[in-house]
Every structure is written in structure tokens, then in C-alpha cells.
N, C-alpha and C positions, 0 to 999 in steps of 0.2 A: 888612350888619350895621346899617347905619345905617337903609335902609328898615325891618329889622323893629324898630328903636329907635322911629320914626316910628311904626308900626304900634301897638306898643302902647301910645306915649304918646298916643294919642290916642281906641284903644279906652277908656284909663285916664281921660282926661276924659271922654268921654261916661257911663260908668260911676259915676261920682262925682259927676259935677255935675248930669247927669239923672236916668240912668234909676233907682239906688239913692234918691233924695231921693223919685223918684216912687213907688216901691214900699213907702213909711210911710204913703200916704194910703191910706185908707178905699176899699174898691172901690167905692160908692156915689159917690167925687168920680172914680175912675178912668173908670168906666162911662161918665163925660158926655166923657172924653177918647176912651173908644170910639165912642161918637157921632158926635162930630169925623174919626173917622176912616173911620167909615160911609158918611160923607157923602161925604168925600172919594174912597173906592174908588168908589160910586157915579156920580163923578162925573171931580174932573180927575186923580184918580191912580187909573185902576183896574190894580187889583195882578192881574199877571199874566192879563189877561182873553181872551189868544188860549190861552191855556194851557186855563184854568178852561175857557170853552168849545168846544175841542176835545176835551176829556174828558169832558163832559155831553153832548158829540153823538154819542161813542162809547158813553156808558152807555146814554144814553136815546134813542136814534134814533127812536121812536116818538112821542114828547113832543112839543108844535107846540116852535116857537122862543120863546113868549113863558111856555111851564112851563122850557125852559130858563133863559129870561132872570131868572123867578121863583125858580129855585134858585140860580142867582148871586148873587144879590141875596141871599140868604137865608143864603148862606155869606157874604158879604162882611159882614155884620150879625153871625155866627159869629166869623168872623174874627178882625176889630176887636175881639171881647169876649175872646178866646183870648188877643191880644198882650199885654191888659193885664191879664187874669190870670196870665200867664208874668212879667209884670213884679211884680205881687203876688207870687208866688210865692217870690222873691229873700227875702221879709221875714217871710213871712206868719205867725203863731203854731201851734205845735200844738193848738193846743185852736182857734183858728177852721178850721185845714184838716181837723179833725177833725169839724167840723157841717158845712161844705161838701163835705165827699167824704166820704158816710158809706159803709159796708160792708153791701148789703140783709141777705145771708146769712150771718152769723158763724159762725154753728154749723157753714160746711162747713171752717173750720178744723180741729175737730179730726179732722173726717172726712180732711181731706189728710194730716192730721201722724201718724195713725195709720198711712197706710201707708209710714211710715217709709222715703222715697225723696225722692232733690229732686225740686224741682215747679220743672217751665217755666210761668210765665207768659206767656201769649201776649194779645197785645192787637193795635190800631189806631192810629194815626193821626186818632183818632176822638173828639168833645169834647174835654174837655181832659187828653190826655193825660203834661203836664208836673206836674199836681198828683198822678195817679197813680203817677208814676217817684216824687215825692217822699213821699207817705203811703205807700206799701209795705211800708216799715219799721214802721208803727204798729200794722199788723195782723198781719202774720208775727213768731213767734218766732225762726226761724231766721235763718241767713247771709242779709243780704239783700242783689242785685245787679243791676245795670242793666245792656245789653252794648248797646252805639252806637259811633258812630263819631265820633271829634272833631272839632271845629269847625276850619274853618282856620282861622281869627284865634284867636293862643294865651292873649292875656288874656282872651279872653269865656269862652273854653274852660274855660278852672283857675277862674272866678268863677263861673260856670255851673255849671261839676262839683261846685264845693265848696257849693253853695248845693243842690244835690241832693241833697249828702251827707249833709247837718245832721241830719238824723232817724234816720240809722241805716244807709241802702243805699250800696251804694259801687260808684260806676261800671266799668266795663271797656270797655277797648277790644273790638273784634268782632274784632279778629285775635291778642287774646291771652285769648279767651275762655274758655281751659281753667283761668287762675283762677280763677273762679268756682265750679267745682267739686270744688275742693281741701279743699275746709274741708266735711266732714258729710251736710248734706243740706239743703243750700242752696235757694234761692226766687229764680230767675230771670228776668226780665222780660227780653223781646224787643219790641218793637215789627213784626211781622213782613207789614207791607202795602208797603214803599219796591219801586221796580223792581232786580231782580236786577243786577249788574255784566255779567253776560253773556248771553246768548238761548239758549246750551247747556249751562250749570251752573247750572240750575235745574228748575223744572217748568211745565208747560202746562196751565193747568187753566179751564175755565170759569168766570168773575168778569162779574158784570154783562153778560151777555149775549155774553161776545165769550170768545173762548181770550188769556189773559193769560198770563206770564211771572211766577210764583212763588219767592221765594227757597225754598230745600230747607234750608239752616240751622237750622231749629229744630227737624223732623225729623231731620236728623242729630245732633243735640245727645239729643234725647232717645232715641235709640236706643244714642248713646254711653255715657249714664250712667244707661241705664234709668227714666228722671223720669215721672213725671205729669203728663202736662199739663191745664193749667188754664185756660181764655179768662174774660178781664174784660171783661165787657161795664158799657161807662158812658151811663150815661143821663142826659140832661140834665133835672132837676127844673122850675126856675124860672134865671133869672139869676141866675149865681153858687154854683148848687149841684147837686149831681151824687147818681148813685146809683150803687157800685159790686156789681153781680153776679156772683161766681165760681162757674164751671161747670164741673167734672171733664169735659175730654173724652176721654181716656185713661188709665187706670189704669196698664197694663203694655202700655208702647212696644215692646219686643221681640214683644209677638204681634198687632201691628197690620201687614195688609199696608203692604205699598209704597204711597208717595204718598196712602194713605187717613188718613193725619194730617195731615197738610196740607191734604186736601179738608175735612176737620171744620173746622178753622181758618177757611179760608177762605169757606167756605158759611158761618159766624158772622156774618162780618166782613160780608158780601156782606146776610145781613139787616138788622144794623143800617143798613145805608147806603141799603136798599131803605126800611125802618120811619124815616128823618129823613135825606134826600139831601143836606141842605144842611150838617150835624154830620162831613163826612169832608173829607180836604185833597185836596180838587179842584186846588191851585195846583201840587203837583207831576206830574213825566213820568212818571204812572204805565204808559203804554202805549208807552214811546217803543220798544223791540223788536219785531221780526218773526221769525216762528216759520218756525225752519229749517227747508227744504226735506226733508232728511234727519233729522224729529228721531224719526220713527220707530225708526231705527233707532240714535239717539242713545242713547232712551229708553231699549232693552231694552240698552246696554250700559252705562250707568249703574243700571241694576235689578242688571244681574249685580254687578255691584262692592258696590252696597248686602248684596245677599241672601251675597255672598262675606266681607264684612267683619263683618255683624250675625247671620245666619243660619244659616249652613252648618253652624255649627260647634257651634247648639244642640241 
């Protein structure tokens, strides 16, 4: 008890004393503290860099070492600008997140709301994807929801969630994610690139050159509640400003093979990061599974269970 009294008395100053006071300034005075920080991965704190390049030598085994060492470099320049726009973000106005993350396509709005079904949103890991969780709400009329997993530390958690929330979308946890779907015809967001929890309750699909380990999550979601799924692809403009693209990649989830929604997703995901190598979070274990011995035979009995629970019966 006392430890986690400790714990959040001291998330609770950092929160207060820095990081909120820092998120009233101007991203223009932000940005030179990204610099600062540039500097530093660059140099005596480089964040995570057996990580970042053991994943750039799995993606890119072709590349010399010195186009790897150039896309480190180039995410670390990312990086740096990401944290202190997540910091911005705590404070930011709707009408300036609204010129910084415009929406290219509006009109496929009412294309989705016409076919009167939820929509999963499926996205990345990819620019800045904490301004997208929080603008979501400005552009969908519907229920809107986020589904992540919480933070250990439980003050950053509730200050975090609730600073997501301000606009409209309302967080869920990933393991009680069937609130989300209770209310109408709700608008989903997943984040669906992190490594799966296990090497056999998932999929194996080709991602940058190698057979990865796929979460199946958002494919079962949307075969559960029949959705349309959606991928937001963000584009980074200049410093500081984004473009968001939404692309219907499935209408009607029920008549999409097995694992061919999730190939859509992921073939998305796999060009943007081909089209700006350095704009994806190289610092997590994206690769850290090895594909079971037996997942052949894994596969077709988890297909059966799919086709037995979505299929059979239509």
C-alpha cells in the first residue's frame, strides 16, 4: 500500500510540476526541447538502440548498415518530435488539433455512416498516432472508442485516459472490449501492429520481408459485430501537421475469407512504413516470437473454430 502511495505520489509531481506546465507552451518552444532530445538519442542516451536495430536488420537485411544507421537516426528525429507532441496533446485546443490533424477525405464519411454498421478503425503505430486516438471524435458522429491496454502506473493511466477523452471518444480496456459495442453503431479504433501475447493465438502473415506473428483481434471483432473496417493512414505534412486518409477495406466482414482481413490491414500498414521507414515505432519487440513448428496444423484448427463460430451457420 504504501509503495503504490509512493508510486503515485510521485507520478503526481512529475505530472504537475513538469510535464502539464510543459504542455501550455507553444509546440514551436516544445520542438527545440525535441531537439535536446535528438541530440541526446543520438548521442549519450540512445533510447533503445539494440532494439531499434535489431528490427531494421530484420526489416531491411538488404540495406548496407550505414541506410540502417540513417533510419535510426531519422526515427530518433521522429521520436523526439512524437514525445512532445504526446505532451502537447494533454492541453492542446480543438480548433489547433483540428489544423494539425486535418481529415484528406471527409466525404467518405457519409459513405461509411450510410452503411449503417460499426466501423473498426484500424491503424498503426505510425506518426503520430496519440493525436489520432484524441481527434476521432471530431470527425465521426457516432459512439466513439479507443480499445488499449492500461498503463501500469495508475496515475498516468486515469490522466492519460482522461486527457483522451476530452473530445468525445472513451477509452476501453482490450479485455472488456465488448463495451464498445453496446451502444448503436459505434467507430472503433484499434491500434493493431504491437506483438501478439502468444506465437499460437494469432496469425502468420508476411510483414516486411520475414513471416511475423499478427494479432487476430480486430478480425474477430469485426466478424463478431459485422463492422466495416476502415485503415487511417497518416501522413506526415511538415513538423507538426499530419493528414489523415480513411480507406474502406471491408464492407461486409462476414463474406471475407479467413485471415484475408487482416492481410488487407497489414499489407497497408507494411506500405506506409515501406513509403517513410523512419515514421513507425522501431523501439518496440515487434519480432520477439517464433513460428511454431506445428502451426500448420495450428492454423487449420483455429480456421475450423473461426468458420464454425462466423460461418457455418450462414
Amino acid at each position: 500500500m504504501v509503495a503504490r502511495q509512493i508510486q503515485i505520489l510521485s507520478g503526481a509531481l512529475l505530472y504537475y510540476g513538469l510535464v502539464l506546465p510543459l504542455s501550455y507552451l507553444p509546440l514551436q518552444i516544445l520542438y527545440v526541447v525535441a531537439d535536446f532530445l535528438y541530440i541526446l538519442f543520438c548521442t549519450i542516451l540512445p533510447y533503445r538502440k539494440k532494439v531499434i536495430n535489431h528490427n531494421l536488420l530484420l526489416a531491411f537485411p538488404d540495406k548496407s548498415t550505414k541506410e540502417r544507421k540513417q533510419i535510426r537516426k531519422d526515427f530518433y528525429r521522429y521520436f523526439a518530435d512524437l514525445l512532445v507532441e504526446a505532451i502537447k496533446n494533454l492541453t492542446v485546443s480543438e480548433k489547433e488539433l483540428r489544423k494539425r490533424m486535418q481529415l484528406d477525405n471527409p466525404e467518405i464519411l457519409n459513405q461509411i455512416q450510410a452503411l449503417g454498421k460499426p466501423v473498426l478503425l484500424v491503424a498503426g503505430h505510425y506518426n503520430n498516432w496519440e493525436w489520432l486516438i484524441t481527434a476521432q471524435a471530431l470527425w465521426f458522429k457516432n459512439p466513439n472508442f479507443g480499445i488499449g491496454m492500461p498503463l501500469s502506473h495508475p496515475f498516468w493511466n486515469h490522466k492519460l485516459t482522461a486527457r483522451r477523452e476530452r473530445f468525445g471518444l472513451e477509452v476501453v480496456h482490450a479485455q472488456n472490449y465488448q463495451k464498445a459495442f453496446q451502444c448503436g453503431q459505434p467507430v472503433v479504433l484499434v491500434l493493431a501492429d504491437q506483438a501478439p501475447s502468444s506465437a499460437n493465438n494469432c496469425l502468420w502473415l508476411p510483414f516486411l520481408g520475414r513471416e511475423t506473428a499478427v494479432i487476430f483481434g480486430p478480425e474477430y471483432m469485426a466478424n463478431k459485430y459485422d463492422c466495416v473496417v476502415v485503415f487511417s493512414n497518416i501522413s506526415n505534412l511538415k513538423r507538426g501537421f499530419y493528414n489523415i486518409k480513411l480507406e474502406v477495406l471491408v464492407e461486409d466482414s462476414k463474406n471475407v475469407p479467413y485471415q484475408a482481413l487482416t492481410q488487407l490491414h497489414v499489407q497497408k500498414l507494411e506500405q506506409q512504413i515501406l513509403d517513410n521507414p523512419a515514421r513507425w515505432l522501431w523501439s518496440h519487440k515487434r519480432w520477439k516470437h517464433q513460428k511454431p513448428s506445428h502451426w500448420d496444423q495450428t492454423l487449420q484448427e483455429l480456421e475450423k473454430k473461426f468458420e464454425s463460430k462466423f460461418r457455418d451457420h450462414v
